[in-house]
C-alpha positions in Angstrom: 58.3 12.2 38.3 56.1 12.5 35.1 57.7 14.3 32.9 56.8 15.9 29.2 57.9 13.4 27.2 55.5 10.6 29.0 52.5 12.2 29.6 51.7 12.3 25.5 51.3 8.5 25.2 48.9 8.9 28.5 47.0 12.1 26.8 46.8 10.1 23.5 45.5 6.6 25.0 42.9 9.3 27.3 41.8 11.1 24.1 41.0 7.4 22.4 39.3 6.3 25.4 36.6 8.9 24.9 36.5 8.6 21.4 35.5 5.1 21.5 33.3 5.3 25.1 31.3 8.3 23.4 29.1 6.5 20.9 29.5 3.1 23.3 27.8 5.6 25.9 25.4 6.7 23.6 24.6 3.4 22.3 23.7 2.2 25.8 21.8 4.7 26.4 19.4 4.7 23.1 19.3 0.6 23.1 17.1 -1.3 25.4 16.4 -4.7 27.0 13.1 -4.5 26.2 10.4 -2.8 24.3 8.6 0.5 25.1 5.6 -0.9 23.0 4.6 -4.6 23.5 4.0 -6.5 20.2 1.4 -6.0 18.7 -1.5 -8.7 17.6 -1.8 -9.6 13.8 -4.4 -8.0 12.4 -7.5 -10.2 12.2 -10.7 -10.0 9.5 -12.8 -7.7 12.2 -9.7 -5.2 12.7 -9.4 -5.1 8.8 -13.7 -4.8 8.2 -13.4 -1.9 11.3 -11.1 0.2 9.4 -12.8 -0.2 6.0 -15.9 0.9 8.1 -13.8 3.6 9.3 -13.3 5.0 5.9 -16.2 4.9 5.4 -17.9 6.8 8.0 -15.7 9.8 7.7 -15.9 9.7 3.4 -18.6 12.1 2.4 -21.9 11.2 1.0 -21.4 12.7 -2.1 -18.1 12.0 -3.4 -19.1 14.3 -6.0 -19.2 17.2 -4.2 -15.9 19.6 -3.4 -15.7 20.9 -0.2 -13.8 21.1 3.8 -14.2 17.6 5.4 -13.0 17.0 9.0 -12.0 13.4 10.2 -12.3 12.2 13.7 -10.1 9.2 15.2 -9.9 8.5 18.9 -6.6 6.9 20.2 -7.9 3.2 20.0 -8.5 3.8 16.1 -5.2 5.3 15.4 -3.4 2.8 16.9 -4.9 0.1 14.7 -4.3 2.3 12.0 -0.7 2.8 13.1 -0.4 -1.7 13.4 -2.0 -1.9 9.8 0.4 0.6 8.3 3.6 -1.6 10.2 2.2 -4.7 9.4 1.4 -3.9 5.7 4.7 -1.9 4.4 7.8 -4.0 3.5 10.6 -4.4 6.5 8.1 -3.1 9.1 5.7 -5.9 10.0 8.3 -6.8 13.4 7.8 -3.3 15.1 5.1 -1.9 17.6 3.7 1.5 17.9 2.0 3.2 20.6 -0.5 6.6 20.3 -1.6 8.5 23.4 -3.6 11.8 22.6 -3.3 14.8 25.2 -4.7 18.5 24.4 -2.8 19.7 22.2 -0.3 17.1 21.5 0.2 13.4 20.6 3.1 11.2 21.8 4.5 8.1 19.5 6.4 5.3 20.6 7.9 3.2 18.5 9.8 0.1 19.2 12.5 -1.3 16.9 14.2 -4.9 17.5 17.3 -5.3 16.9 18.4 -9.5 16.5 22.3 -10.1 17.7 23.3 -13.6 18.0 23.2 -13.0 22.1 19.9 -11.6 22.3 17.3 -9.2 21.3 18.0 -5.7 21.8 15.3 -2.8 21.0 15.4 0.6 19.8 12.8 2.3 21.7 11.9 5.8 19.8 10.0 8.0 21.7 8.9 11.8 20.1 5.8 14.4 20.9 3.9 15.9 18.3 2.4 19.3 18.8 -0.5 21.0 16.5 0.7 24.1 14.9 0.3 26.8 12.4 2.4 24.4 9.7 -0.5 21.6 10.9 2.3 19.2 13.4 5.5 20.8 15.3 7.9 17.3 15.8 9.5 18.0 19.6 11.2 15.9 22.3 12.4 13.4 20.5 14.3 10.5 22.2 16.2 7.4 21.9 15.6 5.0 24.8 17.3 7.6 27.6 19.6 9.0 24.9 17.9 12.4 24.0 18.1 13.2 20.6 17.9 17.3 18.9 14.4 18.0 17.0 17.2 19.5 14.3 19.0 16.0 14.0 15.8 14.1 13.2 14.3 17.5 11.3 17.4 17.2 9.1 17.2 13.0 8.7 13.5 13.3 7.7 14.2 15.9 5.4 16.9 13.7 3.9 14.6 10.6 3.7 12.3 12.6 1.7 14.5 14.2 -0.7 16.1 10.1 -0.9 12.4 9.0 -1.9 11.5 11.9 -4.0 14.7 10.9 -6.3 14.1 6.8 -5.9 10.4 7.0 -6.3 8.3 8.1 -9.3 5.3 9.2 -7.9 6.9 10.7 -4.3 5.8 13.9 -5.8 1.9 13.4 -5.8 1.9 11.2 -2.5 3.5 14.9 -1.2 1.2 17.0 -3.4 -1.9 15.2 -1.4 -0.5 16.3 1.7 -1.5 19.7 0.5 -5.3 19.0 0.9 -5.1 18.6 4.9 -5.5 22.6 6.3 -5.5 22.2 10.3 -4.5 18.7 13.0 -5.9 19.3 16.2 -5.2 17.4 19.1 -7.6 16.7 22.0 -7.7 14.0 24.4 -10.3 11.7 23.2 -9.7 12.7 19.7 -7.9 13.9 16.5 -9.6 16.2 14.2 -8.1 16.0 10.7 -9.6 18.9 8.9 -9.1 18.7 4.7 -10.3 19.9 1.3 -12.3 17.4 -0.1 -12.0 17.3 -3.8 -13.6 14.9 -6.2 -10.6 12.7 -7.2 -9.0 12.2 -4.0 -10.1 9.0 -3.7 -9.2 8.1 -7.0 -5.7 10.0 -7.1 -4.9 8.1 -3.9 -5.8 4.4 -5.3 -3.7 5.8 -8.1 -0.9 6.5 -6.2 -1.1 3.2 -4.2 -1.3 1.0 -7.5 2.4 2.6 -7.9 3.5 3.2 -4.6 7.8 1.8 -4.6 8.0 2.1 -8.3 11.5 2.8 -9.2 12.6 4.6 -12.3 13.6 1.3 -13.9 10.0 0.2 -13.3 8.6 2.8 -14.9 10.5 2.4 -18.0 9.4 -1.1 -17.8 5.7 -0.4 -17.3 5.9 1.9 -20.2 7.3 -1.1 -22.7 4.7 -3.4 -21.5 2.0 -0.3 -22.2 3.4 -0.5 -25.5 3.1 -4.2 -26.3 -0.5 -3.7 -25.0 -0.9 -1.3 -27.6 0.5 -3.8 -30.4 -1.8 -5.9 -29.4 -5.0 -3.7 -29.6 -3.6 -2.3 -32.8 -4.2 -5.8 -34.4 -8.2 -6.4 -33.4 -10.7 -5.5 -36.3 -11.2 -2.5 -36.9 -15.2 -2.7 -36.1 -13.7 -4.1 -32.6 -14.6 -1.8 -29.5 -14.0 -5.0 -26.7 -12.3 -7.7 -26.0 -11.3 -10.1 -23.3 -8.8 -9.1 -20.8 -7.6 -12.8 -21.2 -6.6 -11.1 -24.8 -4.0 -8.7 -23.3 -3.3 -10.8 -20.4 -2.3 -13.8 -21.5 0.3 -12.8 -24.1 1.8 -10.5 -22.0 2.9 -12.9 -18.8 4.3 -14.9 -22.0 6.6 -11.9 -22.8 7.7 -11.6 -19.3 8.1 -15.2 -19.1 10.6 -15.0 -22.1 12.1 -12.3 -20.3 12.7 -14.2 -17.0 14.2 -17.6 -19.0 16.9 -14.7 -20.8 18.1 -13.3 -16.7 15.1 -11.1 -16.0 13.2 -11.2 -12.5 10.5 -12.6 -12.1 8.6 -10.3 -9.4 9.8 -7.6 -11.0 8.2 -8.2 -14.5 5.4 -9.4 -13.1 5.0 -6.5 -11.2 5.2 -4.0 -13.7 3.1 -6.0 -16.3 0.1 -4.9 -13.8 0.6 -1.7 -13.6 0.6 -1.5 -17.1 -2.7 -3.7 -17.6 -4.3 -1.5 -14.9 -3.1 1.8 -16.5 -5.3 0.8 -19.9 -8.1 -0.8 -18.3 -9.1 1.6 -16.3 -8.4 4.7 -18.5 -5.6 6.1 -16.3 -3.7 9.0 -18.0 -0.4 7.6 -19.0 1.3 11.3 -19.8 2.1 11.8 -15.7 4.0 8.3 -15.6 5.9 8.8 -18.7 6.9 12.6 -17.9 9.6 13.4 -20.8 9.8 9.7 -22.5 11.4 11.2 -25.7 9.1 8.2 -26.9 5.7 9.2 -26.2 4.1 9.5 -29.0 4.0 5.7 -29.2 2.2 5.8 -25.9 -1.0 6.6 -27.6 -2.5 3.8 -28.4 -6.3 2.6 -29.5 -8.5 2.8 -26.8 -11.0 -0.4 -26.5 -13.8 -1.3 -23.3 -11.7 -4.7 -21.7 -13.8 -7.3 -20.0 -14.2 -10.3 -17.7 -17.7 -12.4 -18.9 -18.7 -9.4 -20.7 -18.7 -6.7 -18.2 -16.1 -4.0 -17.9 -16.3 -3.1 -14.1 -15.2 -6.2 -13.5 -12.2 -6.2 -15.7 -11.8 -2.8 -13.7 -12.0 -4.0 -9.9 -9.4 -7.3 -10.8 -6.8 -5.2 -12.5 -6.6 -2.3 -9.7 -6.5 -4.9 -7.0 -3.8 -6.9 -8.8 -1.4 -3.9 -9.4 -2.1 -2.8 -5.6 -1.4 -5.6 -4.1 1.6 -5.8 -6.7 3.1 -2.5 -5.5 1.5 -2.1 -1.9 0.8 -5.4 -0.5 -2.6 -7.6 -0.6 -3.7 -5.6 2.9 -3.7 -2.1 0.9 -5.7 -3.2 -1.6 -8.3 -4.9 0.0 -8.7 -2.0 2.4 -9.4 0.0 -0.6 -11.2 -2.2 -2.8 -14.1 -3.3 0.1 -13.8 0.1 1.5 -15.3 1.5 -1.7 -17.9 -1.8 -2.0 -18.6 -0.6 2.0 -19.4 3.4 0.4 -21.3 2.1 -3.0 -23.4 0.1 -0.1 -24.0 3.1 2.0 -24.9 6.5 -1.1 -24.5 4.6 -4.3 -25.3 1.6 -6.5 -25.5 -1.1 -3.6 -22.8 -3.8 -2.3 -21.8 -6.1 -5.1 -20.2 -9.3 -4.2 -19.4 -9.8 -7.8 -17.3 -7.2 -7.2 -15.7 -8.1 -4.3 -14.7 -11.5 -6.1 -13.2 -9.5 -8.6 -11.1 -7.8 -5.9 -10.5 -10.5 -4.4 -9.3 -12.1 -7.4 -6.9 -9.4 -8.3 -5.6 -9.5 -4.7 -4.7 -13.2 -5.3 -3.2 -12.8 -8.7 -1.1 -9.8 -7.6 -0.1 -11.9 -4.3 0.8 -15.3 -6.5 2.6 -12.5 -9.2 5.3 -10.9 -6.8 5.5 -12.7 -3.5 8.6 -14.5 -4.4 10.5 -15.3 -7.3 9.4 -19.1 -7.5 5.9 -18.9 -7.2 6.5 -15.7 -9.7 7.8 -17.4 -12.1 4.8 -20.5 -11.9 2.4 -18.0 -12.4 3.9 -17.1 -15.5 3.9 -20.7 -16.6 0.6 -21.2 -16.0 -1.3 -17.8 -17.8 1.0 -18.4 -20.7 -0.6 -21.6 -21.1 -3.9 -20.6 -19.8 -7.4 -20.3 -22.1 -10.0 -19.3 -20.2 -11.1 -16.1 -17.9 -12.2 -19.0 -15.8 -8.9 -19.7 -14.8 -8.5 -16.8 -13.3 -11.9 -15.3 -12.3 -15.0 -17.5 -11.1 -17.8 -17.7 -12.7 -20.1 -14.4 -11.6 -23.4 -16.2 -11.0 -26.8 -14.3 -10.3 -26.2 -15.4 -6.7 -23.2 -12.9 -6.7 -24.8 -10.5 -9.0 -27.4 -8.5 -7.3 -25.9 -5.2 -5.8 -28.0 -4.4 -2.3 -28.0 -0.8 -0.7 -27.0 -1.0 3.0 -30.2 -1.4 4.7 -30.8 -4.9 2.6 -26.6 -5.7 3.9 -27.3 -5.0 7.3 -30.7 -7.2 7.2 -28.6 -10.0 5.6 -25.6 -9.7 7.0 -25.8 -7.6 10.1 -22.4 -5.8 9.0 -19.1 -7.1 7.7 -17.6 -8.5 11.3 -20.5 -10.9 11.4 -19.8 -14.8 10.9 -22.5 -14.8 8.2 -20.1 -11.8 6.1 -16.9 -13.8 7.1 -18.3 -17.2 5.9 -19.7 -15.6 2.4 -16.1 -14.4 1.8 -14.4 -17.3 2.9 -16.7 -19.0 0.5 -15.6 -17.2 -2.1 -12.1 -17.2 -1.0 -12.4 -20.7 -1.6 -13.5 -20.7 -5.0 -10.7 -18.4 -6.2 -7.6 -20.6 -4.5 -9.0 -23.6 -6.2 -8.7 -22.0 -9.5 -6.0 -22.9 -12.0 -4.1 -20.2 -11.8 -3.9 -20.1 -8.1 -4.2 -23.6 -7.0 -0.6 -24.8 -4.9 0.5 -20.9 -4.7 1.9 -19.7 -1.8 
């Protein structure tokens, strides 16, 4: 006979049981074996020249010109898109992603590994996206066979923004671009991205990306580096109206090399010190970083042309590379950076491969300036004892000069997968690794 007295333990130890089974339920259910999405290639030269290409096909001809735009990507070109964005932001590079289009809707699965010292499990994510009046409707959502409520994941992506709008400093104008896109529509060979064009998107975007992860502690220390480039100016001639960027550079990787020997990091200065550089350089509006610095005035400094061998674009195209690849990664920049030599090809000035060594250039100082602390710190070394733009930049010959519109490209080159493109920059990737500045980097 059971009597009162008894049966509590037996409730109790029932009552744990399915406290702990629950999430040990749920957990079995949402983790997998193996992946819903199979690995997927790393992105080769041809994937990266097909979405420059891409860009440019669906940029207008005059960039000029306001007006409604509308994008089209099938499903092959959104998944690549979808394996550069994981293989190009920070943490990401080891999941897949998978796109299927249907009228109406898309469906995204993601797969997520998860390392245990028995084996590799995977989180395998799978939601459907539907086109609506507020442009995408986020609907049968799912972990592995574990079904999850639109509210839940509403509620955590809601969270994750308001946790990036207070980390981030520039959260607020990745979100205020958003605004421009007025209707998603969902077929299936196709997406059509309708959007107001407006004449700086393209550059409010590279703006963003040159400070895309910058922390409130970076941009204080973006804005003492703009200052010390403004010490510096202060002391040319007064007749002065250029100078070398070798001028600003140099002296300021010495600074953040006496930073780092007193406990600073490396990667950290460094990365900062670009997005300063690049902020004056290139004329960018220094009022939107420094918001209520109760220091601003001192933010106004003397504004003089900077160059590399005498020409300021290419002063320009080094120094928005660097702090892109400093902030976003080397495969962000150089999408941006060849798109727009792609576009110049196509309705403007021509394709410059002086510019594209510049780019390239940047991209390999920004990736030798924050890939680790070592190689960091080395590179601090070596343009605190550095003399020449040479060091850093190659020589911009007449062979590299000449800009050609897209019909003289195409008769040369055939288009930028071809092995004659791929061997001109490898060529020149050459050149730039032998430098002194980037020889022995990793």
């Amino acid at each position: 006979m059971t009597t009162r007295s008894t049966r509590k333990p037996i409730l109790k130890r029932l009552l744990l049981a399915l406290v702990i089974s629950v999430p040990v339920v749920a957990l079995l259910l949402a983790v997998q074996l193996t992946p819903s999405v199979a690995p997927g290639h790393t992105l080769n030269n041809i994937d990266i020249h097909t979405i420059e290409q891409l860009i440019v096909d669906n940029a207008p001809e005059q960039m000029s010109r306001a007006g409604e735009r509308t994008l089209h990507l099938d499903r092959e070109e959104l998944n690549l898109l979808a394996a550069f964005a994981l293989q190009t932001v920070p943490g990401l590079h080891e999941m897949a992603a998978a796109v299927n289009l249907e009228n109406g809707s898309a469906t995204v699965d993601l797969a997520i590994p998860w390392h245990t010292p028995l084996r590799t499990f995977y989180l395998n994510l799978h939601a459907r996206v539907r086109q609506s009046a507020d442009l995408l409707e986020l609907h049968a959502v799912r972990a592995g066979y574990l079904p999850i409520p639109t509210q839940l994941v509403r509620s955590a992506i809601s969270a994750a923004q308001d946790s990036m709008a207070s980390t981030y400093v520039n959260y607020q104008e990745f979100s205020d671009l958003q605004q421009s896109i007025r209707q998603v529509a969902f077929a299936e060979e196709a997406v059509l991205i309708t959007l107001d064009w407006e004449p700086r998107l393209i550059t409010r975007v590279q703006e963003q990306a040159e400070q895309l992860f910058l922390s409130a502690e970076d941009k204080d220390r973006i804005l003492e580096y703009y200052r010390q480039i403004g010490t510096i100016v202060a002391a040319l001639p007064e007749e002065s109206d250029r100078m070398s960027l070798s001028d600003l550079m140099f002296p300021l990787f010495r600074s953040a090399h006496a930073r780092v020997i007193n406990g600073a990091d490396a990667v950290t200065e460094n990365r900062t010190l670009l997005q300063a550089l690049s902020l004056y350089v290139n004329g960018t509006d220094i009022s939107t970083l420094a918001g209520a610095d109760s220091d601003a005035e001192n933010l106004v400094v003397r504004k003089v042309t900077v160059t590399i061998q005498r020409r300021d674009d290419l002063a320009q195209h080094f120094t928005i590379s660097a702090a892109i690849t400093a902030s976003a990664g080397a495969g962000v920049a150089g999408i941006l950076s060849n798109s727009k030599e792609a576009h110049d090809a196509r309705y403007r000035s021509g394709f410059s491969f002086s510019d594209i060594t510049a780019n390239i250039a940047g991209v390999a100082l920004g990736t030798a300036a924050t890939s680790n602390p070592a190689d960091a710190h080395t590179l601090q070394q070596r343009l605190a004892a550095a003399t020449l733009e040479t060091d850093y930049m190659p020589l911009v010959t007449m062979d590299y000069a000449g800009a050609m519109m897209e019909e003289e490209f195409s008769r040369q080159y055939q288009d930028r997968t071809s092995q004659a493109y791929l061997d001109r920059i490898a060529a020149i990737d050459e050149e730039i690794a032998a430098l002194p500045i980037y020889s022995g980097s990793h």
